[in-house]
Residue, then its C-alpha position, 0 to 999 in steps of 0.5 A: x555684989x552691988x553690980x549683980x543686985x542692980x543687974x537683978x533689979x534691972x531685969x526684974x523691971x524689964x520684965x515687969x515693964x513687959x508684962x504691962x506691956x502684954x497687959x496693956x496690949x491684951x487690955x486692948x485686945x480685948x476693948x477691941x474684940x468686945x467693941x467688935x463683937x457690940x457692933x455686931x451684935x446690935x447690928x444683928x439685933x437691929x437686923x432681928x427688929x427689922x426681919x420682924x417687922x418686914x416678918x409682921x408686914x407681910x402677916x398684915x398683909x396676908x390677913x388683908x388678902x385672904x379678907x378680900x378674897x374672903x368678902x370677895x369670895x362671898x360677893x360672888x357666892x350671892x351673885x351667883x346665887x342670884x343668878x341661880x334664882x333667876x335661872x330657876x325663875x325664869x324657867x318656871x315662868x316659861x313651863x308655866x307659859x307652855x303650861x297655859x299654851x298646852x291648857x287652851x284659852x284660860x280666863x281668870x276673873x279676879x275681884x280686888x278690894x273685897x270683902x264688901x256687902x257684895x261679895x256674896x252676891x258675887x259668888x252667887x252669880x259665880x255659882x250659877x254660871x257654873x266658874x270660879x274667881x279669884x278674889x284679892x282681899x282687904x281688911x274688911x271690917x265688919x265684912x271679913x267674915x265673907x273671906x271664908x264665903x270666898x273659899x268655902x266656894x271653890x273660889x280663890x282667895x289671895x292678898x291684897x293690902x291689909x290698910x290699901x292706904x298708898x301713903x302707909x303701904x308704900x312708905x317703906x319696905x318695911x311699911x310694906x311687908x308689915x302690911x302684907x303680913x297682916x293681910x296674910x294672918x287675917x286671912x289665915x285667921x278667918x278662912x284657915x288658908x295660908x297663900x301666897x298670891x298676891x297682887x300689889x295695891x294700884x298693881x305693880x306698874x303703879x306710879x304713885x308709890x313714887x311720891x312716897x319711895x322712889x324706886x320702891x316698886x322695882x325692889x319689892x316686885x323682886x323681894x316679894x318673889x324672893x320671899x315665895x310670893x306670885x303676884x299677879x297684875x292685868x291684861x284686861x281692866x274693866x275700867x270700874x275702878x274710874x268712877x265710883x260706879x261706872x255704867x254697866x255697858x261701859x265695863x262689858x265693853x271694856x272686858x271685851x277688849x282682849x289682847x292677843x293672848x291665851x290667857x286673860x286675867x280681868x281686873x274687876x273691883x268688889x265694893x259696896x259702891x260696884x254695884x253696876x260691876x255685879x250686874x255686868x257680871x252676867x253678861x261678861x261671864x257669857x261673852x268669855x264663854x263664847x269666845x271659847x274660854x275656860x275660866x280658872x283661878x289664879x295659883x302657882x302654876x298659872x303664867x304670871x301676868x305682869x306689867x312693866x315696872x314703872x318706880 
């Protein structure tokens, strides 16, 4: 009887001794399996965090693409329009030329610096010999009330500097349209007139504007086109801007040195201290006449004169 119960609990222990043992080897199973599957997952997870940043690194990089081609895009829209304005300008300029081959010898007088006490006396002689004139004005002080003489006379009224103080006007750009704009609504305010020609103090192959802007002129001579203006310079100075009364004789001779061109834009100056151009007047119209020139006043659709560009 003891010998089958000591049997029973031998078996018993045996048995408790396996199912440890299959305890145990699922204990370590299972450490495995999950130690297995954690390697996995973190590697899974660090391959999540790495296809996200490869994932972030190519949306930056798109971004920074599509900005290039973005500002590159509106870099070359502006060049273009550039260009487009040029073409347009350029061929406006050549209808004009064939406009002015087309229309005969053409002479524009133009008087700079006015209005001055002899601007009527301008006029009159302007009215008597049957032409016209364009006159560049200037703030005048007490004198601007001549500005509506001017175009209640037929003749052409255009802008020319409202202070025609180098130093202040070519300071800046901005020095300069300041400038420009007040001429432009002091006249506007005298007369009733709005225009867009002009002419640039000194010209625009002017020189001393460099002390004050270098290379101001060849960025306003382009700006002020851009802004819808014509300016007109020269091809006939009566060199009465040398001295402060140059002889009579002297500007007629000077008027008469005309170049090889149909049409001729004199320069001649309106102030109290020219007189001897107002008496040369006369005499300079008859010479034009002539010679077989018709007179005209500058607008839009006259073939700019323009000078080489010197700043």
């Amino acid at each position: 009887m003891e010998k089958q119960r000591l049997s029973i609990v031998v078996k018993q222990n045996n048995l408790f001794k396996k199912m440890i043992f299959v305890l145990s080897l699922l204990i370590i199973l299972i450490s495995i399996l999950l130690a297995v599957f954690g390697v996995k997952y973190n590697k899974t997870k660090q391959n999540l965090k790495t296809v996200a940043a490869q994932k972030a690194a190519v949306e930056q990089s798109l971004s920074e693409r599509e900005s290039l081609f973005a500002d590159e895009k509106g870099s070359l829209n502006g060049e273009i329009s550039k260009l487009n304005e040029q073409v347009s300008l350029k061929r406006e300029q050549e209808s004009r030329a064939l406009a002015e081959a087309n229309a005969g010898k053409v002479v524009y007088l133009t008087f700079d610096d006015g209005p001055s006490p002899n601007t009527p006396r301008i006029i009159d002689i302007l009215n008597e010999n049957g032409v016209k004139a364009t006159f560049f004005v200037k703030n005048g002080g007490k004198y601007n009330g001549y500005m509506k003489n001017i175009t209640e006379s037929g003749n052409q009224i255009a802008l020319h500097s409202y202070s025609h103080n180098y130093p202040q006007v070519y300071a800046s750009e901005q020095a300069f349209f300041d400038d420009l704009q007040k001429i432009s609504d002091l006249v506007y305010n005298e007369t009733g007139v709005r225009t867009n020609i002009f002419r640039f103090p000194g010209g625009s192959s002017n020189t001393i504007s460099r002390k004050y802007s270098p290379g101001i002129m060849t960025t306003l001579t382009k700006e002020v086109q851009e802004k819808g203006y014509c300016y007109f310079d020269w091809n006939v100075s009566s060199g009465d801007a040398v001295s402060r009364e140059q002889p009579k004789n002297t500007i007629i001779e000077n008027c008469k040195k005309v170049p090889k061109s149909n049409t001729i834009v004199v320069l001649l100056h309106d102030s109290a201290v020219k007189n001897t151009t107002v008496e040369a007047l006369p005499e300079i119209i008859a010479y034009y006449k002539s010679m077989g020139y018709s007179f005209g006043v500058l607008s839009e659709k006259t073939y700019p004169v323009h000078q080489k560009v010197n700043n």
